[in-house]
Each structure stands twice: as structure tokens, then as C-alpha cells.
C-alpha positions, 0 to 999 in steps of 0.5 A: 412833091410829085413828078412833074406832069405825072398826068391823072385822069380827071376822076383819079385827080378829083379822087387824089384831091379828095381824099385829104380835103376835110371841110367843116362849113362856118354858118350863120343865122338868116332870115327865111325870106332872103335865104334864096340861093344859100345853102342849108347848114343843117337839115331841116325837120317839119315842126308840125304836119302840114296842112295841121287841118282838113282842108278843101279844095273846092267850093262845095259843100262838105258831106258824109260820103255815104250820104252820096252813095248812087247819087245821080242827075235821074235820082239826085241826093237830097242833103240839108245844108246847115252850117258854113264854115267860113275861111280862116275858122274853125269849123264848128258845124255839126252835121247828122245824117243827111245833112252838110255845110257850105265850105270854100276852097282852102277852108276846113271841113268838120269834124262830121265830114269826110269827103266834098261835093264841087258846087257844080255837081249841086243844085239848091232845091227849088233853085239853080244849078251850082248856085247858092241863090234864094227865090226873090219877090219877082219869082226868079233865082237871085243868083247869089255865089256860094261864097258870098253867103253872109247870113246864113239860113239852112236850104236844102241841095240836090247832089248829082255826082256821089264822092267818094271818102277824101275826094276833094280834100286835103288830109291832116299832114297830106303835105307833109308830116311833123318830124319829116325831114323837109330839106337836108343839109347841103340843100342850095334854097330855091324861091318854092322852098322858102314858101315851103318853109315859111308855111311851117313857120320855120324863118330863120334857117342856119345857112353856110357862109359863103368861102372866100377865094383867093384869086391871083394872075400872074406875068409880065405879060399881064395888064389891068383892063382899064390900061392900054397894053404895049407890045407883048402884053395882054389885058388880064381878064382870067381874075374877072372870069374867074371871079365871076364862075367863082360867084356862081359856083357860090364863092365870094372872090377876092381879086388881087393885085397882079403878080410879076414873074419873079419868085419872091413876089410871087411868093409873098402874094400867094402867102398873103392870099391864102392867109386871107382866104379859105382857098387859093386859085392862081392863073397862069404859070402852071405849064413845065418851062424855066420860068414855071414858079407857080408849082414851087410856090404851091409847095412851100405854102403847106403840107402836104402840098402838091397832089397833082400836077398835070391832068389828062385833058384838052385843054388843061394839061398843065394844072395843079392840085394842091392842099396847104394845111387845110385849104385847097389850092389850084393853079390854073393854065393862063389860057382863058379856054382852059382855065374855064375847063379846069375851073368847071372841072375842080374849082366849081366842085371845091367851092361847093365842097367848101360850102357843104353843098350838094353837087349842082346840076349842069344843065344839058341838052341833046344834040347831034354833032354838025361835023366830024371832031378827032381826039386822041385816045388817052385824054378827054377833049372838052369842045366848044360849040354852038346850037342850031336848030335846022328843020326842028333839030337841035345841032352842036356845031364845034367853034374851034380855036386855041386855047388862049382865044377868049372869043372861042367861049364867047361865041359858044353855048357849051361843051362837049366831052371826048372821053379818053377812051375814044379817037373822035366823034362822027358828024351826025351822032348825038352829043350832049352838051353842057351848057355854059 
């Protein structure tokens, strides 16, 4: 077992941590249309090209390009209109020189075509602009829309603008090709790939199955929230937080009964958990005193055991990173700041391990910083803060408080980093904020 507070950096940890952590996702078979937010198990590969048809997009008329060639409103291109492909099938038109055919948007062109005209560079012989009309009795253009042509009788159009080859149509496969890789395993499903994937008639996927988390807080001191604390004691509310960072990290939670400070209980729930889990996460107890439990219970759940115990950070110093048999295991500081700050650090990554998951994007902002932050070198400072915007500036202001402050999060946006490194950082220098 390692020394006490033999403190990492943060990579050195995660690196230390890696290094044995083998993980084989489980998966199951789901449907496409309720596969939003799973991650993929196995890539995905296009079973055919998509679109599998020229398709056009515009209402216009498909030609031989060459047909167009110096077309213009001072000598227009006359083309013999003799066919219309209608929407949802097959375009059997044949066309000869000088001649093309009615097409919709989304519709396929014929095989004679290579290029579309919009209807609005058009205008039928004897008729208006960029209408498919026909004369009425009365002498006057009937202004009948393109796409409601029904019976059809060839006419003949003038073109004002000549195309060029592939201009306003979508190549065989233009999207993309069969046997493209179309989404990679580890891949977490968004709303625009499940329509991605049901146009290539792919509905059912094999998705990883969520890891269960083992979630177990620790003390005396530690009530449920329902109840009223007594003198010295305090509501547990890291089994909820954490519960809820491991639902978004993609984890299913499994919250267990609070554990008193005694080592045999602690012991025998700790046990119970990780049986019934594919990874353990324990709050509280982590810290170097005499009735620190929580790192010889880690010990004694597995080979090989501790990795790492004490991490470079505020707040965060007294964490630890274990491996019992093939499972992970994390046992978090008890202050709720930085439980937060580990969890994002090591627990998120886990998790993400766990499910075979790409890493997920933080998203960022920019910011300049609303007042002077110290640190000290040899240590990354994570600090809470709040945007403002001031004359049209994003500004990060420090919300300052200890570690065990729960309404220092509650009151922020995000957090800034401090690498190890540094002694401070300056009032008005840009940051980067990670938003929460």
C-alpha cells in the first residue's frame, strides 16, 4: 500500500490510475428512435450510399448542362419541356437534346440529366416568369405553380442563366458512401445522428449499458435530509450530488445507507457495494487523521489496491484512487466543494471509461478575471466563480469560500484552473471557465 499523502499531480494520478484499469463495456441491443444520449458499443458502418439516387435541390427543371451553355436573358435557351418526375418515383423520363423535365425539390433526376435549372432563371414560352401556367380563355397566364402540374402536356422554356454539371443536385452517395464509417464505437448519440441513422435504415444499434455506481457517505456527523440535525450534525447531501454528476457523467447511481465511523460497518457496506456495482465511489473519511478508516477499507477490497492517496489540488488534497480486482474505486473528500472537484477530475473520466465513451466536451467560456487570485506553486487551484457581463464583457468573478460551503457552487457558474506552476493570477487577464 502506498504512502500516505504520497501526493500526484493530477495527470500522474489519472496516468497512475490508467495504467491497470482494463474495462470491456456490456452492451445491449436498442432501438435507434430511443437511443438519444447512449453510447455506441460498436461502430457503425453506411450499408449503402446515401442519397442512393440523384436528387435535386430546387424546383426546376433537370437539362443537359450543355443545353445551357451562354444562356442568358438577351438570348435565352429554348428547351422542350417533356416529361415530370413526380416525388417519390422513379424518373423514367427520357430526354434528347434539347429537351428536360419538370423535377421537385428532394426529387430524382433522370438518367439524361446532369445539372437543374431553378424555375426562377425560367420562363414558359408564350407564358410568365418562373411559372408553369398555361394560357386561359380570357388571354391571361392561369399562374399555375410547377408543382401542382398534375396532367402533363409538354410546353416548351426559355432559360436565362446556363448550369453548370451537378449544379443544384445531389450526387449518388454525395452524403455519404456504403461502407463509410458513419459513427465510431464510443460515440454518445445526439437528436441529428438518429435521423442520420434511420435514413440509412439502420434502427437498432448495440448500445453500452449504463455502469452501475456505488455511492457510499460516511460519519457520525451524517443525517438523511428528510431528518432535523442535532447539535454537530449535518444533512448528508454528497450521496445526492454525487448521484446526480454520476447520472450526467452517464452512470446509473446506487445510493446506500449512510455508514457510521466504525471500521467494521464500514467494512461490511463497502464489501456490499462494490459486489453490487461496477465501480465504488466513498464520501468522506479520506483525509490523514485517527479515524481515517476509509483508505484501509479500500485496501482490503482488493488487488491491487491503492494507487494513489493524496492528489496536488485545492481542494482536493486527501483523495484516493484505488483498483480492487477489476473495478475502480474513489474515496472522495467529505467537503462538498471538493468532492465536486475531484468527481469532475476522476469520477466523470471513470464513468466514461466504464461505458467505452469518447471523453465528453466541457464547455468553456472566456473570460477576464474581476479581481486578483493567489496560489501556491506546487499545486492546482480550481476557483469557483460567476460571469458578468460589464459594457459587453464576459467577466469571471472568484466566489470565495471553504471547501465545505455547499452554496459556494450554488452561487457560481464555473471554475477556473491554477496550474501548479503558477503563484496567482492577475485582475483583468483572461481566463477560461469551465462551466458547471
Amino acid at each position: 500500500m502506498p504512502e500516505l499523502f504520497d501526493v500526484h499531480t493530477p495527470s500522474d494520478a489519472w496516468r497512475k490510475f490508467m495504467a491497470l484499469f482494463r474495462s470491456v463495456p456490456r452492451a445491449e441491443r436498442v432501438a435507434v428512435a430511443d437511443a438519444l444520449d447512449r453510447v455506441l458499443a460498436a461502430p457503425l458502418n453506411a450499408p449503402h450510399d446515401l442519397p442512393g439516387f440523384p436528387r435535386s435541390t430546387v424546383d426546376g427543371y433537370a437539362v443537359a448542362a450543355l443545353d445551357t451553355y451562354g444562356a442568358s436573358a438577351g438570348l435565352p435557351a429554348l428547351l422542350e419541356v417533356v416529361g415530370e418526375v413526380a416525388m417519390g418515383e422513379a424518373a423514367s423520363v427520357r430526354l434528347d437534346e434539347a429537351q428536360c423535365a419538370l423535377v421537385h425539390t428532394g426529387g430524382m433526376i433522370p438518367a439524361d440529366a446532369d445539372a437543374v435549372v431553378m424555375v426562377e432563371h425560367t420562363q414558359r414560352v408564350g407564358g410568365t416568369e418562373g411559372k408553369g401556367g398555361k394560357q386561359g380563355k380570357d388571354g391571361h397566364e392561369d399562374e399555375v405553380s410547377v408543382s401542382v402540374i398534375s396532367l402533363f402536356s409538354p410546353f416548351s422554356i426559355e432559360i436565362y442563366r446556363p448550369v453548370a454539371v451537378g449544379q443544384n443536385v445531389i450526387q449518388i452517395g454525395e452524403d455519404v458512401r456504403r461502407g463509410d464509417l458513419v459513427l465510431p464505437a464510443g460515440h454518445q448519440i445526439r437528436p441529428q445522428d438518429i435521423g442520420g441513422l434511420l435514413a440509412l435504415g439502420i434502427i437498432e444499434i448495440d448500445a453500452a449499458i449504463a455502469p452501475r455506481v456505488g455511492i457510499l457517505s460516511q460519519g457520525d456527523e451524517v443525517v438523511a435530509p428528510e431528518e432535523t440535525p442535532g447539535p454537530g450534525q449535518v444533512r448528508d447531501i454528497n450521496s445526492y450530488t454525487l448521484a446526480a454528476l454520476t447520472r450526467r457523467a452517464g452512470g446509473v447511481p446506487v445510493l446506500y445507507p449512510i455508514v457510521p465511523d466504525r471500521l467494521e460497518a464500514l467494512e461490511a457496506a463497502a464489501r456490499q457495494a462494490l459486489d453490487e456495482s461496477d465501480m465504488l465511489v466513498i464520501s468522506a473519511g479520506s483525509s490523514v487523521s485517527y479515524r481515517d478508516m476509509t483508505a484501509q477499507v479500500i485496501q482490503g477490497l482488493g488487488e491491487p489496491g491503492i494507487l494513489v492517496h493524496g492528489v496536488s489540488v485545492k481542494p482536493g488534497k486527501p483523495t484516493i484512487l484505488a483498483l480492487c480486482g477489476d473495478k475502480p474505486v474513489c474515496g472522495l473528500p467529505g467537503n462538498p466543494v471538493s468532492a465536486m472537484v475531484i468527481f469532475d477530475l476522476f469520477v466523470a473520466p471513470a464513468i466514461r471509461l466504464l461505458l467505452g465513451a469518447q471523453a465528453a466536451a466541457k464547455t468553456q467560456v472566456p473570460a477576464r478575471l474581476a479581481r486578483n487570485v493567489a496560489s501556491a506553486t506546487g499545486r492546482e487551484d480550481y476557483v469557483q466563480v460567476r460571469l458578468e457581463t460589464r459594457e459587453g464583457e464576459q467577466w469571471a468573478v472568484p466566489v470565495f469560500g471553504k471547501s465545505n460551503l455547499i452554496y459556494t457552487l450554488i452561487r457560481s457558474d464555473g471554475v477556473i484552473r491554477i496550474p501548479q506552476d503558477s503563484n496567482g493570477v492577475a485582475q483583468g487577464s483572461w481566463v477560461t471557465v469551465e462551466l458547471h
